[in-house]
N, C-alpha and C positions, 0 to 999 in steps of 0.2 A: 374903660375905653380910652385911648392914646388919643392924643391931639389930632396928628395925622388921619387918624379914621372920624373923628368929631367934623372935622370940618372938608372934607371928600364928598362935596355934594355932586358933582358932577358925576360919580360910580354908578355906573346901571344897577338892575334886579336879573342876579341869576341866579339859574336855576340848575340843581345839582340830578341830570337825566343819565347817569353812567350808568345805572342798572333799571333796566327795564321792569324786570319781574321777578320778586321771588314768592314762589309758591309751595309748597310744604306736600312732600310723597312720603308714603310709607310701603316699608321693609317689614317683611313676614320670615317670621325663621321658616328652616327646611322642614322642621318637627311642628307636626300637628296637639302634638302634647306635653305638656311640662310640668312633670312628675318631677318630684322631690327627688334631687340629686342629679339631676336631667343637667348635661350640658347643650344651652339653647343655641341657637347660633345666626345671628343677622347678618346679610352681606350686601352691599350696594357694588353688585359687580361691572355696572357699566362705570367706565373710569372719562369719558370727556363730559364733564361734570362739574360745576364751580360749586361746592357744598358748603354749607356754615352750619360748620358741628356744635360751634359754643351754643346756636340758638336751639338744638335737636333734643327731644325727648321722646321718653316711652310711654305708651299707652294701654293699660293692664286692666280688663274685664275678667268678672272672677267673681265666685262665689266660696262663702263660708261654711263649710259642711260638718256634719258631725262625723267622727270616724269611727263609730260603731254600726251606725246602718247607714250614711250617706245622704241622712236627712240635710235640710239647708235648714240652718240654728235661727232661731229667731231671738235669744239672748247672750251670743258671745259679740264683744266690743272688737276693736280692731284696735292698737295701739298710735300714735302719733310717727307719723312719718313709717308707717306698716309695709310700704309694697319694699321698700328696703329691706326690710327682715325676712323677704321671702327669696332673697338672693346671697351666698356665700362669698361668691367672689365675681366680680364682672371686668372684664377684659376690654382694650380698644386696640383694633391695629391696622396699618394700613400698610396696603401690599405686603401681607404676611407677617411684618414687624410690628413685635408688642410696641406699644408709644408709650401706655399707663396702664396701671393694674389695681384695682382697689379690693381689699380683702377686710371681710369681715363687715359688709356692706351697711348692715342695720347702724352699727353702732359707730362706725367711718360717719355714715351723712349725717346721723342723729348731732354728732356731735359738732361737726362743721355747721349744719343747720341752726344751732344754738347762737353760735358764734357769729355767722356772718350772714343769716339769711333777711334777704330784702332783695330790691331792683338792682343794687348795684353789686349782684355777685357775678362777675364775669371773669372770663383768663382769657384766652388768647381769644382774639375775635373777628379775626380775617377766615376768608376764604381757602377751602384748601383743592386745588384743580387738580385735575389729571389723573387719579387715586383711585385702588381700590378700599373699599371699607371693610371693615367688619367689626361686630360687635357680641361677645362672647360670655354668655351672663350661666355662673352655675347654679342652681336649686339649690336652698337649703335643705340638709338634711327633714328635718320640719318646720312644721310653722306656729311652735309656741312661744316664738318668740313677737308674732305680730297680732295675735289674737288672745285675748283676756277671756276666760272661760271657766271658772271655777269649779263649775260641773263637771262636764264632758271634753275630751280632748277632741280638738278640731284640725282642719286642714282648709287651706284655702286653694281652691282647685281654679286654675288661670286657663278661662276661657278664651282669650285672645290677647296676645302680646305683639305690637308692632314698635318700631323705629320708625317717629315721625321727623323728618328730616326736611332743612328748609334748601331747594335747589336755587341758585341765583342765578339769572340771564342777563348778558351786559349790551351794553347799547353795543353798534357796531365799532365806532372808535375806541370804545372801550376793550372790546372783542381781539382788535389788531394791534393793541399795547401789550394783552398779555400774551396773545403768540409772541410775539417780539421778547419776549420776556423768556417764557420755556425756551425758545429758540438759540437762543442767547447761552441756555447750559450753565446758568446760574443757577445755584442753590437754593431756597427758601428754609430760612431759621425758622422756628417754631418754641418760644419760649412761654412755658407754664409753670405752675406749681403743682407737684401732683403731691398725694395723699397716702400716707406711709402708716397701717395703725399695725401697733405690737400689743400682745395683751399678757398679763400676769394671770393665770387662770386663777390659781388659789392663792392668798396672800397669807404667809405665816402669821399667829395670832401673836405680835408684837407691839409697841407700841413706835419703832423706828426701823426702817426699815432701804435698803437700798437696792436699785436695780440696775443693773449695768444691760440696757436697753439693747442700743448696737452700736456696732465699730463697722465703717466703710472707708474705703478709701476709690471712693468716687467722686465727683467735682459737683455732687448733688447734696448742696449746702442747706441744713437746716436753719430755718427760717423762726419755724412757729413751732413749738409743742403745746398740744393740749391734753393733760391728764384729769382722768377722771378714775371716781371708787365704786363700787357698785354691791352690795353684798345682797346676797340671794334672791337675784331678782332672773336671772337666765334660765332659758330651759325650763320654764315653770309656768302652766298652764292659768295660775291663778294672781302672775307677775307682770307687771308693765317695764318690759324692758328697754323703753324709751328714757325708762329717768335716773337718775346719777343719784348717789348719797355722800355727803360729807364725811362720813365715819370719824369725826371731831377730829380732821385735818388742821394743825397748828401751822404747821409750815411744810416750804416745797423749794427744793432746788433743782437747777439741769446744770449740770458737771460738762461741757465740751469742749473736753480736754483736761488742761487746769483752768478755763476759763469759768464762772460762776453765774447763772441768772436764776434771778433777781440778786441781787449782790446782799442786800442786807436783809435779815430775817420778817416773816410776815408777822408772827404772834398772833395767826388768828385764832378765836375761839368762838364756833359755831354754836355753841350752846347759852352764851350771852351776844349772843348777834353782834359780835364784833367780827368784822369778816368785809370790812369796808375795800382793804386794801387789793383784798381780791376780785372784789364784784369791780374796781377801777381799772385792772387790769384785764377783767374780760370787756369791761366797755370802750376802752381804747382800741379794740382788735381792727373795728373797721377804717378808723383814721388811720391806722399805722399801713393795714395791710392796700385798702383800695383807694388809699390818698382821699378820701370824701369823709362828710360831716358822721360821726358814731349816729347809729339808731340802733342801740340793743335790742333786741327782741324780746328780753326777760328785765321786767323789773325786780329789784333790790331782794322781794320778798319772794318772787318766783323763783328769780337765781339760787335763792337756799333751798325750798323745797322742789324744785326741779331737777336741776342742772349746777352743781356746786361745784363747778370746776375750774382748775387751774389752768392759766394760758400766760404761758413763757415765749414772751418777746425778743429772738437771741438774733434777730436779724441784724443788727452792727457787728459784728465779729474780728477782734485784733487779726493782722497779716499771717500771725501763724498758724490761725485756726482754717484760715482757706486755701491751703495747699494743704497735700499730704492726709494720713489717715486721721481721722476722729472719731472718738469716743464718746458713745452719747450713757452719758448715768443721769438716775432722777435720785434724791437722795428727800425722801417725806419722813413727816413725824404727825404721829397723831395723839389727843388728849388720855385717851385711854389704849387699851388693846384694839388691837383691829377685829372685828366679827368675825365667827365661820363663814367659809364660803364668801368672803370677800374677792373681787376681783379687781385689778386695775387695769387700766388703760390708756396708753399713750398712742395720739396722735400726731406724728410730724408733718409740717409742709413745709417742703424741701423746693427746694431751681432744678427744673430741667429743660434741656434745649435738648430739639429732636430737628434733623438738619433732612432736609426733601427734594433733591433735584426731579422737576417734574417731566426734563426729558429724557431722562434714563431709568426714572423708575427708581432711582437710589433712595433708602431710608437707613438713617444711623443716629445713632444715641450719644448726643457729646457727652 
């Protein structure tokens, strides 16, 4: 506390009354059923509306069945962070226009989830008025990827799926700021990180290895990579596809450009728990990314048997990497050969600004 505020004893007690009420409605898709492969579809078609998407989740009732006769299983597991695994790719867009798109949903949040999960994971966190919604989530083909079952193959049959949504009502002064505001024909920027994952399905049985990920020449600057190794654990009734494997990862680099991160080599070795240099670089994720104190979610020992993944911090970037096209390469080495049926996984979070004037309905993609 400043001097100034230490000694202001004269200042009243106020109170912060600009929003009356926000109360929380849910959105039902048009489809009564959501079968595997099924594209669902949620929409909040009334548009005078003050909505706070960052607080909105979904709500999924469901049962685990057998797919031989449709019995409800009494010994298949569910995997960690499951209802994700039952969605391939899930859409956001308003007034027609995509904003973000995340693909490959289980293994996108599982891995964000490792990374940054606690109270302070938040992105943009205003209000967004005047708007139509929608929310556009596709089936996975199956669902062996969220249900551990060694016996029997299973399916999880989604008895009711809504969009719980929190709507906000503003005091009346507050009411006559924001028409003045839409009226006005100004803009509203909209600045997040969205979630970019590429996957290497099979990894050649090497023990070096390089992937020339993607090249865009958009102004949507990566931020964050997180790679992870996975070997025979998908598509496998008797696999927990929630967890990651070291496959004796020595070292990892991202190439954007000629630019290098980490600049000097890791030398880890998973098999004498030397592997410090990486669990420090996933424990820093949160101070870097949400400016607040780290609280990992994995300790030291979970991190190896869990989630042994690498997370490449390239968010300072020289002048020349933020104009013009970039090239994203990962360049790994591992202690021995890589397994069959290895696969890899890169996660980017990348800048985006999505720009909304909300008296003409305009949405564009800077």
């Amino acid at each position: 506390m400043n001097s100034a505020e230490m000694l202001n004893i004269s200042d009243g007690v106020h109170f912060d009354e600009s929003i009356t009420k926000i109360e929380y409605h849910s959105y039902s898709p048009f489809l009564s059923t959501f079968n595997n492969s099924d594209e669902i579809r949620i929409c909040i078609q009334n548009q005078n509306l003050n909505i706070l998407t960052c607080e909105s989740f979904l709500y999924i009732e469901g049962t685990v069945k057998k797919v031989s006769d449709y019995t409800v299983s009494a010994t298949a597991k569910l995997v960690n962070n499951y209802p994700a695994y039952l969605f391939e790719e899930i859409r956001y867009e308003i007034n027609g226009i995509e904003i973000d798109r995340v693909r490959n949903v289980g293994q996108t949040l599982t891995l964000k989830n490792y990374i940054s999960l606690n109270d302070n994971e938040k992105d943009y966190t205003k209000i967004i008025p005047n708007v139509k919604h929608e929310l556009i989530l596709n089936r996975a083909r199956n669902d062996l990827n969220a249900i551990i079952s060694p016996t029997d193959d299973m399916k999880f049959e989604i008895t009711k799926l809504q969009w719980h949504v929190p709507l906000v009502q503003l005091q009346d002064g507050q009411k006559i700021l924001l028409y003045k505001f839409i009226n006005s024909g100004k803009s509203i920027k909209m600045s997040f990180r969205s979630w970019d994952m590429y996957e290497y399905p099979v990894l050649p049985t090497t023990t070096h290895q390089v992937w020339a990920v993607k090249s865009s020449t958009r102004l949507e600057k990566a931020r964050y990579v997180i790679f992870a190794l996975q070997t025979n654990r998908r598509n496998l009734k008797e696999k927990d596809a929630s967890r990651f494997d070291h496959s004796n990862l020595t070292d990892i680099k991202v190439f954007l450009n000629s630019d290098v991160y980490p600049y000097s080599d890791l030398n880890t070795d998973f098999q004498n728990n030397r592997y410090a240099l990486l669990y420090d670089m996933y424990s820093k994720f949160q101070e870097s990314y949400y400016k607040t104190n780290s609280q990992p979610l994995l300790t030291p020992a979970q991190f190896k048997e869990i989630a042994p993944i690498a997370l490449i911090n390239c968010s300072h970037q020289m002048d020349e990497i933020k104009i013009g096209p970039v090239d994203l390469k990962i360049e790994f080495k591992c202690k021995s050969n890589i397994q069959p049926n290895t696969s890899a996984y890169c996660l980017i979070l990348h800048d985006r600004i999505v720009e909304y004037n909300p008296l003409t309905n305009d949405v564009k993609r800077l």
